[in-house]
N, C-alpha and C positions, 0 to 999 in steps of 0.2 A: 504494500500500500504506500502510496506517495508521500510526502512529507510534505508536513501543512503547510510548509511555505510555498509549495510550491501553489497546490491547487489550483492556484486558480484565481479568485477575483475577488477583488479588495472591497469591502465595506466602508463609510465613511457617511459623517456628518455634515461638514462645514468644507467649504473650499470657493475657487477663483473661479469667475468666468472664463469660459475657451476659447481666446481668441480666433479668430476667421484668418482662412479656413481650420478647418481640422485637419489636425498631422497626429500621424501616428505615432511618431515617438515620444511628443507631447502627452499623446491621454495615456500610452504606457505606462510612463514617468509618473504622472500623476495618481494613476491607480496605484502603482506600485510604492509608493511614496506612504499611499493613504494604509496600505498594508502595513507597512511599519508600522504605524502609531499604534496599531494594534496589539492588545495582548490577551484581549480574550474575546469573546462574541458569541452570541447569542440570536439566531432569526428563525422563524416559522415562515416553509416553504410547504407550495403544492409542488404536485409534480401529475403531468401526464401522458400517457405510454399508448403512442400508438402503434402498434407489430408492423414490419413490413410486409409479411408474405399473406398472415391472418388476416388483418385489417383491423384484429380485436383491438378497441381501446380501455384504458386502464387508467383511473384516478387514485391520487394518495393524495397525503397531507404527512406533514412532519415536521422535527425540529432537529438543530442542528445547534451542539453547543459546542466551541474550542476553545481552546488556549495553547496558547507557545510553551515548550515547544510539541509537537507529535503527541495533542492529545486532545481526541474528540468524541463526541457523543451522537449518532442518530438515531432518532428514534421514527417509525412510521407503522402503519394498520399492521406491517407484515414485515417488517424486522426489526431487530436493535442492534448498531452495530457500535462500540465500543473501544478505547485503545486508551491506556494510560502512558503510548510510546515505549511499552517493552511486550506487554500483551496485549491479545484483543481477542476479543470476544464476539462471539456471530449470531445473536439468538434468533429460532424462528419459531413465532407463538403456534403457529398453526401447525408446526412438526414436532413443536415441544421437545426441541433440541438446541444445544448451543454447542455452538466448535471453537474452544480454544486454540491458538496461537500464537507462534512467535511473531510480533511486528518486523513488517517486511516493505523497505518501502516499492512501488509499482507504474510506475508511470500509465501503465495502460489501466487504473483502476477508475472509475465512472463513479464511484462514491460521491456525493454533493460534497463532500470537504475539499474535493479536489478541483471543486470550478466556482466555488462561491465566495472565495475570499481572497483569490489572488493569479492573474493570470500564467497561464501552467509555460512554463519558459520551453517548452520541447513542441510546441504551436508557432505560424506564421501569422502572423496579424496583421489586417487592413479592415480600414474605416469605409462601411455601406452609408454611412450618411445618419442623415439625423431625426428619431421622431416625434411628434409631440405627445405628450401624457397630461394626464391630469395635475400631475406633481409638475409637469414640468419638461424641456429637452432630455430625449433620451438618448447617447452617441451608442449607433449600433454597431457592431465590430464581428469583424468575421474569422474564423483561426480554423488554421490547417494544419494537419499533425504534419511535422518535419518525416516522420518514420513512416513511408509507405508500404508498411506492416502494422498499422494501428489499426487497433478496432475501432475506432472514429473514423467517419470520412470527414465532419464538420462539425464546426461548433458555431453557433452566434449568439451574440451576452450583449443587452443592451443593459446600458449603464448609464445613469439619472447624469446630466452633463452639472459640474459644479461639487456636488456631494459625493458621488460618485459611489452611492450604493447601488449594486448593482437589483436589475428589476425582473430581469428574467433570460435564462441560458434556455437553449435550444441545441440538443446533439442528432447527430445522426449517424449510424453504425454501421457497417458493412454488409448488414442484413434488411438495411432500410429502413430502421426502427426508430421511430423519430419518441425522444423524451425531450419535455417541456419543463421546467420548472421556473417555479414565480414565486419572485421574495415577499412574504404579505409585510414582516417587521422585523429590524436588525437594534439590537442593543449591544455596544461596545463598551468593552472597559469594565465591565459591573463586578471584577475580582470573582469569579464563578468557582466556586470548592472543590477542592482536587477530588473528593468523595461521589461529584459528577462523571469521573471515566475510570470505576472500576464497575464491575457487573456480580450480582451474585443473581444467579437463577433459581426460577421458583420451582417450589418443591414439587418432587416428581417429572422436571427436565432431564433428559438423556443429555450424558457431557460427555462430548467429544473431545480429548485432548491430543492437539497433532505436534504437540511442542518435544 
């Protein structure tokens, strides 16, 4: 699994307007900038899945808690995933199992830690332009994996222009499977308890240990 820094895309409160035009190495710089100040975070995200070949589509909801370094929390309808940065935990309610393991980081892992707080450096990045929201401009950016062995064929994260919390990522897989996910609310900095990324399973879970 990737290292939180890398992930992916940066969260943020407060920031400058974007000068005209937009350049890429500007909102990079910027995003990545706003990554720093960060040391922990906090947002509730949807996500929605839609198959390539099936056409099934799939809704969640979840949240998503980090801190620096290599330690976060998801949770959604249908799993919990886990890492204190030495183990991590995999639980799934509906299998009433969890799989222990050694933290590993992955650059090919799709987990939201790895696209919600910081953009993933092994991606090409260029600006599609700009859209309007409610909140406000939103700079939409488009990433390509450098590794033409990636299970991603795309990625696109549009990100609020000025605050630069990002509003919603869009991938797309080698099998055509488009995931959606959309930030509803990001809280930075709240000191979040290290007792947030250990896991103990409830009773009567089947424990996997692959360590």
């Amino acid at each position: 699994m990737r290292r939180i820094g890398l992930v992916v895309l940066a969260f943020g409160l407060t920031g400058g307007a974007l000068a005209q035009p937009l350049d890429v190495k500007d909102v990079t710089e910027r995003i990545q900038h706003r990554y720093e100040t960060i040391e922990d975070a906090t947002a509730r995200f949807s996500q929605h899945v839609k198959f390539g070949y099936s056409k099934i589509e799939q809704n969640f909801s979840g949240t998503l808690v980090m801190k620096k370094p290599n330690r976060y929390r998801i949770e959604s309808e249908h799993q919990t995933l886990v890492t204190d940065g030495t183990t991590v935990w995999s639980y799934s309610p509906m299998n009433k199992q969890v799989i222990v393991d050694r933290y590993k980081e992955n650059q090919n892992s799709l987990s939201p830690e790895h696209f919600l707080l910081n953009l993933p450096s092994n991606y090409y990045t260029s600006i599609l332009g700009r859209e309007q929201a409610d909140g406000g401009s939103l700079v939409v950016l488009r990433l390509l994996p450098k590794d033409d062995q990636s299970f991603v064929k795309s990625m696109k994260v549009w990100v609020e222009e000025g605050t630069w919390v990002v509003r919603k990522v869009e991938l797309v897989d080698v099998n055509d499977t488009q995931t959606v996910y959309t930030v509803q609310d990001v809280k930075l900095n709240t000191n979040v308890k290290e007792s947030a990324f250990t896991f103990s399973p409830p009773s009567g879970t089947e424990v996997v240990d692959l360590r």
